[in-house]
N, C-alpha and C positions, 0 to 999 in steps of 0.2 A: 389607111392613112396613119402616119404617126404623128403624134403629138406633143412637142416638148417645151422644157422652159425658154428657148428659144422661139417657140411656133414655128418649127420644121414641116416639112410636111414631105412624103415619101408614098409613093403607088404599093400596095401590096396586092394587085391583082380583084380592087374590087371596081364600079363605078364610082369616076370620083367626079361626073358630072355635078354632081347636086353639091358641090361642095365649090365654092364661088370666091377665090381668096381676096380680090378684091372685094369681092362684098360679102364681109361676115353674116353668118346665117345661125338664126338661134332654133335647135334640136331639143327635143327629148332625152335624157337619158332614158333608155328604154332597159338595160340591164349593163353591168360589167364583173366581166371576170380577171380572175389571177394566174400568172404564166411564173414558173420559175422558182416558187418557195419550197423548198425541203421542210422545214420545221415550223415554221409560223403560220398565223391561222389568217385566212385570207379575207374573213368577213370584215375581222380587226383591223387590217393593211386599207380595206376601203374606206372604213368609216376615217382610220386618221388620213387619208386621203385629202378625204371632207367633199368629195364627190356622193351625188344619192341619185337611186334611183329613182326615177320619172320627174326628178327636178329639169330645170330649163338650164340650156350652156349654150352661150354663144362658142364658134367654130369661123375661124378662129376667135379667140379671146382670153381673158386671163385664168379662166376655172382648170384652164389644166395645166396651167402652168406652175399654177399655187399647187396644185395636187402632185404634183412632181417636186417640187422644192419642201411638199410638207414630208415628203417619204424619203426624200435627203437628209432630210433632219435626222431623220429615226439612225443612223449610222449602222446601217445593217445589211447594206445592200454594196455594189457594186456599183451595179450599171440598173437603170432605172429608165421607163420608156411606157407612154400610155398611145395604143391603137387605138384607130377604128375599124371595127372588127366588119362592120357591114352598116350601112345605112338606107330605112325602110322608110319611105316619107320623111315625115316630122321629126321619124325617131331614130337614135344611133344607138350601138351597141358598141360599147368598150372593152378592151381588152387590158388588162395592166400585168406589163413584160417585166420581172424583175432578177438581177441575178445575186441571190442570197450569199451574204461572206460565211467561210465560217467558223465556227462556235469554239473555242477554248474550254478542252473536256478537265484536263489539268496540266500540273506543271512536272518536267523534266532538269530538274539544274543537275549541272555536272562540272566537275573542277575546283570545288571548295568544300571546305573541313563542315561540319554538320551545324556550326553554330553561326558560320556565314550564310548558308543556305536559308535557315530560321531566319534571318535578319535581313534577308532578301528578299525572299517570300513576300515579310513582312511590310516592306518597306512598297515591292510593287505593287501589292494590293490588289490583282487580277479577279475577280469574281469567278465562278465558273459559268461559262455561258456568254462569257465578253465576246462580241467579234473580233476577229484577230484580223487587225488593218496594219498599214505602214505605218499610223500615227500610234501606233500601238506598239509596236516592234521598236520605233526610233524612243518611244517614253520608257519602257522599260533600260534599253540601251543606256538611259541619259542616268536612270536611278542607278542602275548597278554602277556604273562610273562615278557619279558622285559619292555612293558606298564606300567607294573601295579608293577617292580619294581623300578623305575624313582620313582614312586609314594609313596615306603616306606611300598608297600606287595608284600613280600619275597614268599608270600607260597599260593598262589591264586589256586582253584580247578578249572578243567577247564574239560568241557566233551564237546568232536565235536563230533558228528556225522549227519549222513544225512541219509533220506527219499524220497522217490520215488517222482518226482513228478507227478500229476495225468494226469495234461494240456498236457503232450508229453513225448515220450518216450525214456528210457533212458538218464532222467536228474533227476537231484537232487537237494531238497534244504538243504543247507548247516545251521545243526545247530550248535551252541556253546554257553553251559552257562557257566558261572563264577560267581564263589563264592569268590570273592576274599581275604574274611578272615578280620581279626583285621590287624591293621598294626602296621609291624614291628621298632620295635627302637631298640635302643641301651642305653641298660641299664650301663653299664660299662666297662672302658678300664683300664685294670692293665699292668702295665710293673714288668718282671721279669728281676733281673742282673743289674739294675741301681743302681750304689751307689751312685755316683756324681751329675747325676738330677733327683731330684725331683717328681714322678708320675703328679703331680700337674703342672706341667712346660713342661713336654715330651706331653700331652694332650693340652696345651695350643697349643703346635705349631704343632696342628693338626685341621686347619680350616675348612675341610669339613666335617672329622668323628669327631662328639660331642657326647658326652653324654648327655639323655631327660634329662629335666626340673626335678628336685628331690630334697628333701631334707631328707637328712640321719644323724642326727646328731651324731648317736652313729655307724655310720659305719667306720669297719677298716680294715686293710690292710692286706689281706688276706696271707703275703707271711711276716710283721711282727705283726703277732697278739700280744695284749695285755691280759694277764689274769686278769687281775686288773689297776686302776685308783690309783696312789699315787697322793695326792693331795699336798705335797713337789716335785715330782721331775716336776709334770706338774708347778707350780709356781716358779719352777727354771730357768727354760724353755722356760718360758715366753716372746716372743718377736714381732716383727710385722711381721717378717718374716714368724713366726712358726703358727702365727694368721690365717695371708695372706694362709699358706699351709693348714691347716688346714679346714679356710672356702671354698676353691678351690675343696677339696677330697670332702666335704659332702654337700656343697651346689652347685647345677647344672641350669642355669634360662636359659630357651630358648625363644629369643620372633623374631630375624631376622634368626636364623642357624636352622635348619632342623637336627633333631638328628636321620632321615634314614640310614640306610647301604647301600652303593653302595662301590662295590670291588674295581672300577676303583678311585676311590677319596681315599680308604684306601690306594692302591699301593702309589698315591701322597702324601699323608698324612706320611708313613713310610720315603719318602725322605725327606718328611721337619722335621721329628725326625733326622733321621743321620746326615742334616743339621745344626740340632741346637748344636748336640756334635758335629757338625767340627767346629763350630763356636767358642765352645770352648777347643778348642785345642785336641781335641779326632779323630783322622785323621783316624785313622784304625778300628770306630766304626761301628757295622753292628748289622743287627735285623737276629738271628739263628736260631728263632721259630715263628711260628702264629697257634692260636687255635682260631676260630671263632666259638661260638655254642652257640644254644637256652639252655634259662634259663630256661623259661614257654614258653606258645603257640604263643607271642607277643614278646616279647623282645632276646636279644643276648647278651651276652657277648663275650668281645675281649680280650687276652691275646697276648701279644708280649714279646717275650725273648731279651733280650738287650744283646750283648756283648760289653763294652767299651771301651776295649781296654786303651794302654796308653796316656795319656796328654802328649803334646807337647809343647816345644817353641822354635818361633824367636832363632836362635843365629846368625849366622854374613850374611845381604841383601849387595847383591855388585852389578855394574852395570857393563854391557860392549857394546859397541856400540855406545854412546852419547858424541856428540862432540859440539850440542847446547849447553848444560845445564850439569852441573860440577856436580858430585857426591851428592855435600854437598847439594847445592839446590833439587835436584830430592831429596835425603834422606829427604829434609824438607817439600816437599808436601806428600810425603809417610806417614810419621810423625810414623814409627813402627822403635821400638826400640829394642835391644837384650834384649830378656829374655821375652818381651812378651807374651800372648798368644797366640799358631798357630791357627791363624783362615784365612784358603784359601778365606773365603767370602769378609772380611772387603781385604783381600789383593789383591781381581780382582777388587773390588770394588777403593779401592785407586789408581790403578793400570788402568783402563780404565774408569769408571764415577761414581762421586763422585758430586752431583750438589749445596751441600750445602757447603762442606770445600774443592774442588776442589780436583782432581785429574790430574797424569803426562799426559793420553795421554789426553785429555783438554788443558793443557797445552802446548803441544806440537801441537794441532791441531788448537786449536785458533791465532797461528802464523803460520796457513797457509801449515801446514806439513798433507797435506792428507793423505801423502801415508804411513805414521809412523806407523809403526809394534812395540808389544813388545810382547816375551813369557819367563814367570817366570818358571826355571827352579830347581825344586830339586837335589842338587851336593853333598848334603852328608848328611847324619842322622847319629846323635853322641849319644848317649843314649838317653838323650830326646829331645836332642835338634836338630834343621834344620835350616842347610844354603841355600840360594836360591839367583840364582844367574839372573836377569834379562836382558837379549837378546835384546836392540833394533836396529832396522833397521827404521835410520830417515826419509830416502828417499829425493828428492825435495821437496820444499814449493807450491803450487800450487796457481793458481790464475782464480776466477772467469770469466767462460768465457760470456755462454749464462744464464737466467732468462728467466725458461717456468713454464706456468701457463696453468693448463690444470683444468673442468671443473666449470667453471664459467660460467653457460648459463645465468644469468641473473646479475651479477655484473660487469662492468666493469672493464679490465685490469689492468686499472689505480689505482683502488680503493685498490687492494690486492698491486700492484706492489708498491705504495708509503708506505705502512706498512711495508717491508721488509726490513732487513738490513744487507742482501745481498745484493751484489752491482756490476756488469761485472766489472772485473780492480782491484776489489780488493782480498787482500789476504784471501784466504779460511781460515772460525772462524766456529768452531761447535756452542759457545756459539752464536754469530747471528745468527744460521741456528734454535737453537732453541727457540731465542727471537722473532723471523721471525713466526714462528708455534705459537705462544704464542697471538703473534700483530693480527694476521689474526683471529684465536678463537677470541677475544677480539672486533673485526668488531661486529659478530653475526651474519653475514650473512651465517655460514657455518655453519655444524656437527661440533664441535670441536673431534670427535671419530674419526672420517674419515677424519684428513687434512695431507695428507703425504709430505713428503721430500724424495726425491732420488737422492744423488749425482751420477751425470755421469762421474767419473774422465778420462781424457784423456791423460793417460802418454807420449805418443809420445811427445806433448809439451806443458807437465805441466802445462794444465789448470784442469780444471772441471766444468761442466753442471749442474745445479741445478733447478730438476724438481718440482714444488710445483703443488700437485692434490689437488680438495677441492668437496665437495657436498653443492651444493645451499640447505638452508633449509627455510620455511617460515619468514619472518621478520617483515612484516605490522602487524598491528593490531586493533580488533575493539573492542571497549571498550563500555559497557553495563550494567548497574551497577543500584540499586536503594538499598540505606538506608533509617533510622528514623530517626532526633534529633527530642527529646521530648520538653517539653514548649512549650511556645506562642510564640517562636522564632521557632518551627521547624515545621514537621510534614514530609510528605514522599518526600525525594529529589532522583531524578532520574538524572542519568548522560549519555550520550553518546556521544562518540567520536571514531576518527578514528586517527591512527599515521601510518607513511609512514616511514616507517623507512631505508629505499636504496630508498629515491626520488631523480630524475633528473632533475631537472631545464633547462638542455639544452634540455632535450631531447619534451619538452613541446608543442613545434609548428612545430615540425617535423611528418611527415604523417606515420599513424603505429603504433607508440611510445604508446600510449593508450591502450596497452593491459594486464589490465584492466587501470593500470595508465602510465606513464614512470619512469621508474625505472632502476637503475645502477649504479649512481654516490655518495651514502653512502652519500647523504642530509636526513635530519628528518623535516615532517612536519605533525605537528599536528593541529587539529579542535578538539574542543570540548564546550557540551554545558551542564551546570547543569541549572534545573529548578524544583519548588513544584508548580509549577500554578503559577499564577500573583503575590504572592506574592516577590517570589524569582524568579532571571533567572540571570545565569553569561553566557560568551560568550566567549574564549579563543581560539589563533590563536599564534603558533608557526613555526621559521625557522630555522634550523640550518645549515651550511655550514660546514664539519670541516676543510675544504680546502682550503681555499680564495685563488681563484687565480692559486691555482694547483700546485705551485713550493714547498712551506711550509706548517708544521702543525698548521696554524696559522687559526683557527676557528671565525665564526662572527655567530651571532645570533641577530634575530630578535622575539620579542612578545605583542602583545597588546591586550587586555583583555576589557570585558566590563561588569560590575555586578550593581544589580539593587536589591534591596531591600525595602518591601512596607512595612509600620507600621500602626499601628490602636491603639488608647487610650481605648477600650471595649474586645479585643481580637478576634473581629467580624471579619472572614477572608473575607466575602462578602462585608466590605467596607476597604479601605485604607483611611485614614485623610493623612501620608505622605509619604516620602520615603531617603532613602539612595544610590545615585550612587558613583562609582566609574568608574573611567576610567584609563586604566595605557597602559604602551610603556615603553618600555627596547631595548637597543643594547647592545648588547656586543661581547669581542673579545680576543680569547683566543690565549697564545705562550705556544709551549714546551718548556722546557727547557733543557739545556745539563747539566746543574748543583743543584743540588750533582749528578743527575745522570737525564735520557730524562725519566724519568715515572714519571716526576713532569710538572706541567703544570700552566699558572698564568693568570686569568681571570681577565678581568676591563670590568663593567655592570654599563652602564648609565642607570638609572632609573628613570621615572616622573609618578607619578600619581597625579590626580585632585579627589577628596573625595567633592562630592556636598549633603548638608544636607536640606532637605525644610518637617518643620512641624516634627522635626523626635526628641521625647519627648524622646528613651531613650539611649540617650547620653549627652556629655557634653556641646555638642553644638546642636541645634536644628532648627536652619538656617544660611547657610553662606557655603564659599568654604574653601577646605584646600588645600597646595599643599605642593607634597612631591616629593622633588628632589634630589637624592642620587648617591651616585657614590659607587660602590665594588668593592673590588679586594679579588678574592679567590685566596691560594697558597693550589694546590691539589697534590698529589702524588696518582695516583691508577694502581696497581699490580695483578689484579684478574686475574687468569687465564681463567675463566669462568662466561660471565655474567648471565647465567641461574640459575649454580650451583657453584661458586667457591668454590674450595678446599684447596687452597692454595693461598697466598701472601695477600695483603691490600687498604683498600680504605680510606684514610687520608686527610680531609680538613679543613681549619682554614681561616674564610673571615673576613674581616671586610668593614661593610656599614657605609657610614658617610652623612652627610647632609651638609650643610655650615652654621656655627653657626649663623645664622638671626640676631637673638636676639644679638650678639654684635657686628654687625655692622650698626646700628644705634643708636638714642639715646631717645627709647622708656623709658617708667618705668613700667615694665612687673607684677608691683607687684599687681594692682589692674584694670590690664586691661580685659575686657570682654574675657570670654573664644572664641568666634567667631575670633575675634582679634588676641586673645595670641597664639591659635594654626593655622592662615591662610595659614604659613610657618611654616611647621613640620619639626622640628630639632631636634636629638641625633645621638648619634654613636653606632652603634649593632655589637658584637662580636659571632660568632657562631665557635666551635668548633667538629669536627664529623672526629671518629674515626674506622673502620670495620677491625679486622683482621680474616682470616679465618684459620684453623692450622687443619692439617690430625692429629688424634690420634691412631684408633685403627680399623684396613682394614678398611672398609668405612666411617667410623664415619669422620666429619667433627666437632670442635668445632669453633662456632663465637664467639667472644668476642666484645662488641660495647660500646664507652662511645659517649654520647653528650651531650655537655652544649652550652648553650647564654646567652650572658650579654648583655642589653644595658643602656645606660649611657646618660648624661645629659650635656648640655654649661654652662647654665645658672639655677640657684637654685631658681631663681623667677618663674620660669615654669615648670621645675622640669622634672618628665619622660613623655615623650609625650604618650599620650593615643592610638598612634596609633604607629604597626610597633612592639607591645608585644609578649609577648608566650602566648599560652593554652597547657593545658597537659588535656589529658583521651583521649575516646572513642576510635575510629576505625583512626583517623585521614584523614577520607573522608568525612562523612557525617555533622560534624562539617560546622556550618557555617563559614566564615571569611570575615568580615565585612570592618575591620579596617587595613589591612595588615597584620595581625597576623601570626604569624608560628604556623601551629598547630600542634602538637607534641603525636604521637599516646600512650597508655601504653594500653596492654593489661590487662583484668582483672578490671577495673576500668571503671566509666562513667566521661565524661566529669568535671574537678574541675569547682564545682559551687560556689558563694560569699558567699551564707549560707544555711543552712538547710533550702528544702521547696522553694527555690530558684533556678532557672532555668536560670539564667543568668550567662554564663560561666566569670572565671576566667580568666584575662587579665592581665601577670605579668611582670616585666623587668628579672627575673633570672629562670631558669628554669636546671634541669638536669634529664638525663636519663641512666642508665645501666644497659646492655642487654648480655646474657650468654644463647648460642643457642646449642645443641647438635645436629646437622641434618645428616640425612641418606640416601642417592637416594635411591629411589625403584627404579625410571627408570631415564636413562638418553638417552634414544630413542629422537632425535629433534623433533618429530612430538608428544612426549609428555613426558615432565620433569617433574618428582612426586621425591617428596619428603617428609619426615617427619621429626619434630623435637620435643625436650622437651628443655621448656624453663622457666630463672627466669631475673624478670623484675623489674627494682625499677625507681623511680623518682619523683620530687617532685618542685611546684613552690615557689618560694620566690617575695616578695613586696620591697628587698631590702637589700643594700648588709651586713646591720645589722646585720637582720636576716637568713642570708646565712647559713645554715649547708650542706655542699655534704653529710653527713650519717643520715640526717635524712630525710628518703625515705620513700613512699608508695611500698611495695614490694607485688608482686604476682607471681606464678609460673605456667606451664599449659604444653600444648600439642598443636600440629597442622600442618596443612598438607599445603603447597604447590605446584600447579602444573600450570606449565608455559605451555601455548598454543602456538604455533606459529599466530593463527588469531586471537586471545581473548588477549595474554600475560599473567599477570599472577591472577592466579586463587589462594586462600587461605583461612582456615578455623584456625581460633583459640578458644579454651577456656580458659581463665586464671583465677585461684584464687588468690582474694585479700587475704591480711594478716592484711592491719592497713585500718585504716578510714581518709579518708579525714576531714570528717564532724562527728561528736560526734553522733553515730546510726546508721552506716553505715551500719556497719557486724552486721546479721543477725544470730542470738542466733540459737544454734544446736543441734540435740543431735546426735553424734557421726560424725564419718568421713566425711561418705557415705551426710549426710545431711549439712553437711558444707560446701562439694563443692558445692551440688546442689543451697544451698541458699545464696552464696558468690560464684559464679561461671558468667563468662559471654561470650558469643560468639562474635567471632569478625570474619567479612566474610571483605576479600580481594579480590577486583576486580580491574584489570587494571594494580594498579602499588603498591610497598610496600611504605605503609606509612612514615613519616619521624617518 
């Protein structure tokens, strides 16, 4: 008899008297065996059965039907079937018939590069030992397709199959080639049924589906063709608009967007079209058609049907429920007026957050009004016009209770907790909550991606909880760095140092703390050391506090420096005849301030250095000491959201260093005194100006804008501008030596300004400017490695005086380059910039064509450690 989850039943040659189908008959199992398994162990195959022997089964009935459906499960088999093999009396003996699939020994790819293969592998996730079914074949099939369309091939060939293998039997090895083809783009997207926008404009506001890289200049609009060019009605025509639409349809450049098809980004893509006509007053616009279809064997075209339905406007916004704040004020931060354009985006937007011209519920929650509800409701449509009537519920003001800080495993409590401003006690402000998120990014000790807020409100009585999470990310850094300056002043200067950027001073003598250093309390201390051999070696030692004391943001800092410079009259490095030291100490000590508002900050920096000269020909002095004692006060204002990458706000600073005019407080006659003399007390007053603002323009793009100038200035005209405490402008502004207190002032694209042609001694000036126009793009902003790219143009130029001051008459250059910030290194950067003018009369380098202008007026600038000034 056979057996099935149907209750079939079939003669195999035994008696099948005793077996009565109309009347089921309950048997013994008396024994059963296994027919058919190559690999599997058949005592295992019964028990999950769930058949036993000398248990009782009705014949027919449902024990073997469930025992057949329980060994379907197991997906291992084929074809599946339980006999009766002979029946003795009371008792039957079973057979279980099964035909084993089989086994996947391993895998076979073939037709892709080694790191598709990796990625494949990876992605099917076969075990060894999987049966190898159709549901098995068709899932693999599905993964490699979705693979390789991520990748931008639509139509990849793909053949699985498998082979015996010879090592054991009843396994397979699994093969599968891929051909995966030219890859798919998208040649064009036309909209049908827009009259009001523009093809040009409905594709703009589709950031994921682009159209490839093309130029078409006689291409036209398939749905308004042209049969002819009037060259009056296009000159009538004629506007920037029409220009703008114009080079938009037939010119397409792709160099950051992917102009692949993927379905799921076109679905999002069609919302941010209907988005754009709600935006402008087109409320009941929908897309009614889509036609996706290959052009050729590589490309697609996309067609979308617009219907736009009618334009909308504003007629009469009324409030009800607000008993803070009167009609006319809400109407004034609202700022939408009757007859406007319906646009529901600008009206959630003025309506819940608004970060630049302020919105109500901001308004409402920065006093403290947690629990403030509003919903905008449409009350009546008049031909075209909508009234809408706004719902709030104020609720309580709430009041800060608890400040939790949760993942800081290596920063200190104190550190995050003194940047917030939030406060237990005080009245709940979203704009502190997101000033609070802003201060903490701004530390550097965290992801600025991953620093959350979660208010925990507790209406019972009207506080709220306020949870801040953060992700420690690396902060220290080891700086390693080696340049060239050319001349008899330079040759290969190598630099290393280390910054500590979350050091702990307390944590210093306490047992443990050393691992690797103590760290938590958001102190900076820096070590570094430049040297080219004996000739040259500086020694620099930095501290900073930004904390003094723990209660205020009132920062001290500590630096003292030691550099050592050898000279020779023959250019012989193997002997020195003299030398040039320096020795310098600074304190300084910084306050916030509350006004004009606390993101301005005001620095006073005691400064001394001692400039020792012995045998040192080329300078103005050639033995004797100088000293230079100055005091500075920077007033800074800085707003970056992000010190890696900011994308928004600015970094503004304006110092002035002064000295104590010497020279008239005694009763010297400085007019024909020894230079050793006239400069032993270095006196002027130095102005430095530095400007950074960072501004989003268009989805990632970031523009910088940067101006910086320095003046300094003179007591006394018998002495005139002190030689020391100048500008240099060129090179990389690392490698440059700085002898004299100099500022040295980087331009990309240019070498160091030298005094003359053929000349190797940089330029040492009192007036200097620079302006800088960055367009940069993250490729990554992962903490463990921030890349970036930008295109950049550069201008600046020194002055001898303020005569001859022109701010436009600049050395200008333009270029490319990449920077990427390490957590252990910091930051890492590559420039090229081309010059346009000459410093010196033969600079630029005669061309012929583009291609060899850059290359022979082009120069590389590597960034290590930290960005130039």
């Amino acid at each position: 008899m056979l057996f099935s989850a149907t209750q079939g039943f079939a003669q195999l040659g035994v008696d099948t008297s005793a077996v009565n189908f109309s009347q089921p008959r309950e048997l013994e199992v008396g024994g059963i065996r296994v027919e058919g398994i190559v690999s599997l162990d058949a005592n295992s195959l019964i028990a999950r059965s769930g058949l036993l022997v000398g248990a009782t089964i009705t014949i027919p009935g449902d024990e073997i039907s469930k025992a057949i459906q329980n060994l379907w499960k197991l997906r291992l088999f084929s074809n599946v079937a339980i006999q009766a093999e002979r029946v003795t009396g009371n008792t039957v003996f079973l057979v279980i018939q099964l035909d084993e699939l089989p086994r996947i020994s391993k895998y076979s790819p073939g037709g892709m590069t080694k790191a598709e293969e990796e990625d494949i592998i990876e992605k099917i996730d076969i075990v060894r030992g999987t049966p190898y079914t159709d549901f098995v074949k068709k899932d693999i099939d599905t993964k490699i397709r979705d693979y390789f369309a991520d990748k931008g091939f639509l139509n990849p060939s793909i053949n699985i199959f498998v082979k015996p293998d010879t090592t054991k039997a009843n396994w397979v090895v699994l093969y599968f080639d891929v051909n995966k083809g030219a890859k798919t783009k998208i040649a064009d997207i036309f909209f049908y049924g827009n009259e009001n926008i523009s093809d040009s404009k409905l594709r703009a506001a589709m950031k994921e589906t682009k159209i490839k890289s093309s130029f078409r200049p006689l291409h036209e609009d398939p749905e308004n063709p042209r049969e002819g060019i009037n060259p009056v009605e296009v000159l009538s025509s004629l506007s920037i608009a029409n220009i703008r639409s114009y080079i938009s349809d037939r010119v397409q450049v792709r160099i950051f967007n992917s102009s692949r098809y993927m379905e799921d980004n076109l679905e999002t893509d069609k919302r941010a079209v209907i988005a754009l006509y709600n935006s402008k007053g087109y409320r009941d616009a929908r897309i009614v058609g889509q036609k996706v279809y290959y052009v050729d064997d590589s490309n697609l075209r996309i067609d979308l049907q617009v219907d736009e339905g009618n334009q909308y406007y504003f007629r009469n916004i009324t409030w009800r429920g607000n008993s803070k704040y009167t009609d006319a004020r809400l109407d004034s931060i609202l700022g939408i007026r009757p007859g406007d354009i319906y646009n529901q985006q600008l009206l959630q937007q003025k309506l819940e957050y608004d970060p630049v011209n302020g919105d109500v519920t901001s308004l409402y929650m920065d006093d403290g009004y947690l629990f403030f509800q509003l919903i905008p409701v449409e009350i009546a449509v008049v031909g075209d016009s909508i009234d809408i009537e706004v719902r709030i519920q104020e609720g309580a003001q709430a009041t800060i209770n608890q400040i939790i800080i949760k993942g800081n495993t290596k920063t200190n409590e104190h550190v995050v907790r003194r940047e917030l401003r939030t406060l237990p006690g005080q009245k709940f402000s979203r704009s502190a909550l997101i000033r609070s998120q802003s201060e903490i990014a701004r530390l550097g000790y965290f992801d600025p991606e991953q620093i959350g807020i979660n208010p925990v409100p507790n209406p019972a009585d009207g506080t709220v909880d306020i949870e801040y999470t953060v992700v420690e990310k690396p902060s220290d850094q080891l700086e390693l760095s080696a340049g060239y300056a050319g001349g008899p002043f330079g040759g290969v200067v190598l630099q290393a140092g280390i910054v500590f950027n979350n050091w702990s001073t307390s944590q210093m003598f306490k047992k443990g703390s050393w691992k690797p250093v103590p760290a938590g309390d958001g102190q900076t201390l820096s070590i570094r050391v430049n040297t080219n051999g004996k000739r040259f070696q500086s020694y620099n030692f930095a501290f900073v506090e930004p904390w003094l004391g723990g209660k205020k943001p009132n920062s001290l800092s500590v630096s003292a420096y030691r550099s050592n410079f050898g000279d020779n009259d023959d250019f012989d490095l193997s002997t020195l005849e003299g030398r040039f030291s320096t020795t310098g100490l600074s304190l300084g000590y910084g306050i916030r301030l509350k006004f004009p508002d606390d993101y301005f900050t005001l620095t006073s920096t005691l400064s001394y250095q001692l400039y020792e000269l012995v045998d040192y020909e080329n300078f103005l002095i050639e033995n004797g000491f100088s000293h230079n004692i100055s005091i500075k006060e920077t007033l800074s204002r800085i707003s970056i959201n992000n010190p890696q990458f900011p994308s928004s706000g600015s970094s503004i600073s304006l110092s002035l260093q002064i000295t104590p005019p010497f020279s008239l407080l005694n009763q010297k006659d400085y007019t024909n005194l020894e230079n050793e003399e006239k400069y032993r007390f270095i006196e002027y007053h130095k102005w430095r100006f530095t400007a950074d603002w960072y501004t989003p323009v268009v989805g990632k793009f970031v523009l910088r804008s940067a101006v910086k100038f320095g003046l300094m200035g003179f007591y006394n005209a018998d002495i005139g501008v002190s030689p020391f405490e100048r500008f240099q402008l060129g090179g990389d502004g690392i490698t440059n030596f700085n002898f004299y207190g100099t500022d040295i002032i980087a331009l990309r694209g240019y070498d160091i300004f030298n005094v003359a042609s053929g000349f190797s001694t940089p330029r040492n000036e009192p007036i200097f400017t620079k302006y800088t126009l960055e367009l940069r793009y993250p490729i990554s902003l992962n903490p463990s490695a921030t890349i970036s790219a930008h295109a950049f143009a550069e201008a600046g130029n020194l002055w001898p005086s303020f005569d001859t001051f022109n701010p436009f008459d600049v050395n200008r250059a333009v270029g490319l380059g990449l920077r990427a910030w390490l957590p252990m290194f910091g930051l890492l950067g590559l420039d090229y910039g081309i010059r346009f003018d000459e410093k010196l009369p033969g600079e630029l380098v005669p061309s012929d064509g583009v291609f060899d202008y850059i290359l022979n007026n082009g120069k590389f600038t590597i960034i290590l450690g930290f960005e130039p000034d």
